[in-house]
C-alpha positions in Angstrom: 0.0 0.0 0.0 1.4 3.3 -1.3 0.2 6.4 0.1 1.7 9.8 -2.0 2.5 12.9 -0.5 3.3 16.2 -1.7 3.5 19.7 -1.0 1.8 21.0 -4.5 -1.9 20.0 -5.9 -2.0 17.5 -8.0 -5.5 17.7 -9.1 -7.9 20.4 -9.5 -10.7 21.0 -6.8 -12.8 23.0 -8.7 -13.2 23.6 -12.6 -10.5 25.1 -14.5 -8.6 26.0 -11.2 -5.2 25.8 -12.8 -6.0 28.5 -15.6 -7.3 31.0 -12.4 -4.3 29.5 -10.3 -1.3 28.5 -11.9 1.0 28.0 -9.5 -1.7 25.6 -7.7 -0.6 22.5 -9.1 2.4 20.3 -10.0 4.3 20.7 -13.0 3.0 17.8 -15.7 0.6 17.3 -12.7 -1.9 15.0 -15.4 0.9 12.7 -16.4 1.8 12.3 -12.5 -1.6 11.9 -11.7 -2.0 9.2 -14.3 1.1 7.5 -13.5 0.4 6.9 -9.6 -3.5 6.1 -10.7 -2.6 3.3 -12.8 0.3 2.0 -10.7 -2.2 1.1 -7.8 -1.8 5.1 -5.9 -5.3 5.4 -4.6 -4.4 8.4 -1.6 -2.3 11.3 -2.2 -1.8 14.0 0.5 -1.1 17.7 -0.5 -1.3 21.1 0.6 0.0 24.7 0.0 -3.4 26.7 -1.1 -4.3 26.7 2.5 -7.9 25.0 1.9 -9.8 22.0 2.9 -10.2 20.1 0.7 -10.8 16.4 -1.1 -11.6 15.5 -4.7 -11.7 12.3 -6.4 -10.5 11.6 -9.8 -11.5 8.9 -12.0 -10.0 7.6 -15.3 -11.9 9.6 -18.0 -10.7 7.2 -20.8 -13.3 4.0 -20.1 -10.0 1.9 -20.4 -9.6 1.2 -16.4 -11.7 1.3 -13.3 -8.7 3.0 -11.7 -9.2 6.6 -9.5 -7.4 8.6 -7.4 -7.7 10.9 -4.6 -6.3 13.6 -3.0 -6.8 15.1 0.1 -5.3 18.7 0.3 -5.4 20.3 4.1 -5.3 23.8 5.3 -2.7 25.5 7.4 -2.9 25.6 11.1 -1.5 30.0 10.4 -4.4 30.7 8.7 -7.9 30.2 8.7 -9.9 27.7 9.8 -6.7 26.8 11.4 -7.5 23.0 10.2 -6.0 19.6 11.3 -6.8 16.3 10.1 -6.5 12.8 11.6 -5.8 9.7 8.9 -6.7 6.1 10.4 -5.8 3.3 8.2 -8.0 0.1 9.4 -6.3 -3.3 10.1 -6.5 -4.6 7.3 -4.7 -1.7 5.3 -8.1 -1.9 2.8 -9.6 1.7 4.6 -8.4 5.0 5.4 -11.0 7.4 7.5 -10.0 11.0 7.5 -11.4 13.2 10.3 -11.2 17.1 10.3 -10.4 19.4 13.3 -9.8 23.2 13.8 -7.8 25.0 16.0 -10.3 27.4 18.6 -8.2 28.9 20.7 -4.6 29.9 21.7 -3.6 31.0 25.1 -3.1 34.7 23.8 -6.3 34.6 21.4 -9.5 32.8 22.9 -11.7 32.7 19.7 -9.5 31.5 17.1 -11.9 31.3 14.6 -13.3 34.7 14.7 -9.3 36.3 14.7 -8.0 34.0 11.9 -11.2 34.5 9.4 -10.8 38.3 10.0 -6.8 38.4 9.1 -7.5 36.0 6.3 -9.9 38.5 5.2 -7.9 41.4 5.3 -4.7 39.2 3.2 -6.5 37.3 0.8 -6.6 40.9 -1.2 -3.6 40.0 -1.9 -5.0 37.9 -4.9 -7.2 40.6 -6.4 -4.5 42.4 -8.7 -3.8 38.8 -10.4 -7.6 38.2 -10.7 -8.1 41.6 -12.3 -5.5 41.1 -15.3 -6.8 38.0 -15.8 -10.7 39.0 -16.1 -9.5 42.4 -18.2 -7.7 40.5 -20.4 -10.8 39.0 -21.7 -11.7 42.6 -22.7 -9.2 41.8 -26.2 -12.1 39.6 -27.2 -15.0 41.6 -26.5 -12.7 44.6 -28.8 -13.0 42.4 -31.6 -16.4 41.5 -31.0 -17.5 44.9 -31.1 -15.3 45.8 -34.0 -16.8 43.0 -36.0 -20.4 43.7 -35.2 -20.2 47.4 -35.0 -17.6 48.5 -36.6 -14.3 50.4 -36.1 -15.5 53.8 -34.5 -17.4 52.1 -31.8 -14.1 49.3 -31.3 -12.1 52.5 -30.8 -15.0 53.8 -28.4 -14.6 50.6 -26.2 -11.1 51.2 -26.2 -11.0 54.4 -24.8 -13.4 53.3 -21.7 -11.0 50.4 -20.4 -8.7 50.5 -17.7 -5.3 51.2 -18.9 -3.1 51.0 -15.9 -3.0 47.9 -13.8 -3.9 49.8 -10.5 -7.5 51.1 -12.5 -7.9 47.6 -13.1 -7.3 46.4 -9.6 -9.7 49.4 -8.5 -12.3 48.2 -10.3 -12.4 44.7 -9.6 -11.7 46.0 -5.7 -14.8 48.4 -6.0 -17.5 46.0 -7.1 -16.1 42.4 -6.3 -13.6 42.8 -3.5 -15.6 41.4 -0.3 -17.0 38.8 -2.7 -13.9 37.2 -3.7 -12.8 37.6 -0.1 -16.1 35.8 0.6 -15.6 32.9 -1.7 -12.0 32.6 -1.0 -13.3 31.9 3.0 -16.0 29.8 1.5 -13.3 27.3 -0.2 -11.2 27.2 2.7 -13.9 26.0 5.2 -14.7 23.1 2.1 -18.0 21.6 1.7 -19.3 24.8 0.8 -22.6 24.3 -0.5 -23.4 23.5 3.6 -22.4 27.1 4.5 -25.0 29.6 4.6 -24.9 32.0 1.9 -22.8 30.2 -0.7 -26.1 29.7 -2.8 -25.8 33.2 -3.5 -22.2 34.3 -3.9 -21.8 33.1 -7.6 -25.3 35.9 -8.0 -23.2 38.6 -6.3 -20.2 37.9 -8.4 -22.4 38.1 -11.7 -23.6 41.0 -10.1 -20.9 43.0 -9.5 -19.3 41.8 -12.9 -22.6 44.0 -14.2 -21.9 46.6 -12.5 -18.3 47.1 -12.7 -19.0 46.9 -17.2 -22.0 49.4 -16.7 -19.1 52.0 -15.1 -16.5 51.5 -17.5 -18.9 51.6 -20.7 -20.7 54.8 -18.9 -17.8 57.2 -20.0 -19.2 56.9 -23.3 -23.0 57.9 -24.0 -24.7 55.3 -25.4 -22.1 52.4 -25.4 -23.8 50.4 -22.3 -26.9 49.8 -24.4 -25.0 48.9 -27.5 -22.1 47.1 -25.9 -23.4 45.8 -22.4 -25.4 43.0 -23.9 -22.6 41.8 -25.5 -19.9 41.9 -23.3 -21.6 40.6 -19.7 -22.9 37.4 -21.2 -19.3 36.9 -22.4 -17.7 37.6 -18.8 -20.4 35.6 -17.2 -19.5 32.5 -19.6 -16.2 33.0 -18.3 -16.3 32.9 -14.7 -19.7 30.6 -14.6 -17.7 27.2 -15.1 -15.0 27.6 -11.8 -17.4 29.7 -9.7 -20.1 27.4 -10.0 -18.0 24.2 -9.8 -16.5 26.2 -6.4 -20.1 27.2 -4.7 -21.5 23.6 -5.4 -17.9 21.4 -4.6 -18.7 19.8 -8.0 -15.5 18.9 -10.1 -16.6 17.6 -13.8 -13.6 15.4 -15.1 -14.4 15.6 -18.7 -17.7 14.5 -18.5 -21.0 14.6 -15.7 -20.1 10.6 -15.8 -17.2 11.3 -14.0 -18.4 14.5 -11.7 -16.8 14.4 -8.3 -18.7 16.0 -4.7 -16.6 13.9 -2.1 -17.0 15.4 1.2 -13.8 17.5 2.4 -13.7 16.9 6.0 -14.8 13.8 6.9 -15.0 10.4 5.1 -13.7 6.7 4.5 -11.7 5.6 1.7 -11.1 2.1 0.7 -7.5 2.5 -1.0 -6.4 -1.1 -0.7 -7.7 -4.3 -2.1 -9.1 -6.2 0.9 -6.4 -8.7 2.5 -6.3 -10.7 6.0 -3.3 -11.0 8.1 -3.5 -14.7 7.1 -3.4 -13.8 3.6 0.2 -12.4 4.2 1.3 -15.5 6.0 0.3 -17.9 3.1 2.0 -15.6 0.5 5.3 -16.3 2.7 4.4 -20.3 3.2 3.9 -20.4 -0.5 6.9 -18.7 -1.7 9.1 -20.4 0.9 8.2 -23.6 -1.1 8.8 -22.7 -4.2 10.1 -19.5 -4.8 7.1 -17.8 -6.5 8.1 -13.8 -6.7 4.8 -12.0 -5.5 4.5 -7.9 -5.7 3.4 -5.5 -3.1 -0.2 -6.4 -3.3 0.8 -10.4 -2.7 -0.3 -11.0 -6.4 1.8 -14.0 -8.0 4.2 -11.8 -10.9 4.0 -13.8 -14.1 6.7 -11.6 -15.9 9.0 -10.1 -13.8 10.7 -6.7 -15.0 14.4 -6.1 -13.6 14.9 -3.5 -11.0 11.5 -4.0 -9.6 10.7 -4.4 -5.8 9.0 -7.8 -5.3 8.1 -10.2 -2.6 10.5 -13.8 -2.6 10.9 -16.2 0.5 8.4 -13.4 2.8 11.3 -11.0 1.9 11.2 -8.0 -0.5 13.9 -8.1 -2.5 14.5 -5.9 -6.2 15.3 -8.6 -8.9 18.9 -8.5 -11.4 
């Protein structure tokens, strides 16, 4: 039984997470995830985005049965202050993974209150990279409006946009800011759709997304009512696929098929193919008469590779 562990994500825990997050995730993180999936990984433990959280992936390509999960935890610096407890069962088939928060400290009684309102106050930090990468869809909605309305009105939009990365950061500050602090709070907790209020964050982000297109197209007259109904269905189709995948804990692997809501705190895995004690014993009794090589699993090896670990005579041993 292998169990991974690493300090970046290896998958995503909410749609199209790496394109908002880049630096979320491994390097080549599919091909790693598809390597330890198919070489019996079940469990892999992670961290660094400081959320609770668990997702299951399952082989999208209807050749295997194989999945994988991951099970990224929080910090105990920053809020909820999580811990988690992992019990593997006797048998080495189960692993139950319990959640727990810090609530106090001898110098801060309510723990929880303190951390969510210094996470609140940093997670800004996250806004000026969020605001390029919303305004950047603004190229699109140039040529859009160039193509349907022509050249003076292109230029029009053009004139109205942020130009400096601080007027972009303003913006996105003025009509999103506690929202994306919200949702960022939201996702750290995990099993967000039991949190009251996350039904109507992904509203108040579409909302403010509005709002923050009616000011900029207002410094021309005219444009909002030529441009706005073009340009906030396009934003909307770009945020709707992570934020609502975030609000509802839903990750869609390539298909609904293979949809994932696996609860983030608190749950049994089986990661292991059932074995008894005794089962290990007659491996050994077995091999001891006749030198049958076995892998990890206690599964007689029919075509044994070189350099591979394998089980002879109750010992593991790597084969010349």
């Amino acid at each position: 039984m292998i169990i991974a562990m690493c300090h970046w994500q290896l998958l995503e825990h909410f749609d199209r997470q790496s394109s908002l997050e880049s630096s979320c995730r491994l390097k080549n993180a599919d091909d790693i995830r598809d390597s330890l999936m198919h070489h019996g990984v079940r469990l892999v433990l992670t961290g660094h985005f400081h959320v609770d959280g668990i997702t299951t992936y399952r082989d999208t390509t209807g050749l295997t049965n194989d999945s994988i999960v991951e099970v990224t935890t929080g910090s105990p610096i920053t809020y909820p202050c999580p811990f988690r407890w992992l019990t593997l069962s006797n048998d080495r088939t189960n692993v139950t993974i319990e959640t727990a928060t810090i609530t106090q400290l001898d110098t801060i009684p309510d723990m929880y209150t303190y951390s969510r309102e210094w996470m609140a106050e940093h997670v800004e930090i996250l806004i000026p990279q969020m605001a390029n990468k919303m305004w950047s869809k603004m190229d699109e909605a140039k040529e859009m409006a160039q193509a349907e309305f022509g050249e003076t009105v292109a230029n029009m939009l053009i004139d109205c946009l942020p130009s400096t990365d601080e007027e972009k950061t303003a913006l996105v500050q003025k009509h999103l800011g506690p929202t994306i602090v919200a949702l960022y709070l939201l996702h750290s907790d995990g099993n967000e759709p039991e949190h009251p209020g996350a039904a109507t964050l992904a509203q108040d982000m579409y909302d403010g997304m509005d709002n923050m297109i009616d000011e900029v197209l207002s410094k021309k007259i005219g444009l909002k009512s030529v441009l706005g109904p073009i340009i906030k269905p396009m934003v909307k189709a770009y945020a709707e696929e992570p934020l609502q995948s975030l609000v509802e804990d839903v990750t869609n692997w390539a298909d609904k098929k293979n949809c994932d809501r696996t609860d983030d705190l608190n749950l049994t895995l089986t990661i292991n193919k059932p074995r008894k004690p005794s089962d290990i014993d007659e491996v050994k009794e077995q091999s001891i008469v006749n030198d049958q090589l076995y892998d990890l699993l206690g599964r007689p090896v029919q075509c044994p590779e070189k350099g591979q670990l394998y089980i002879q005579n109750g010992k593991k041993i790597i084969l010349n």
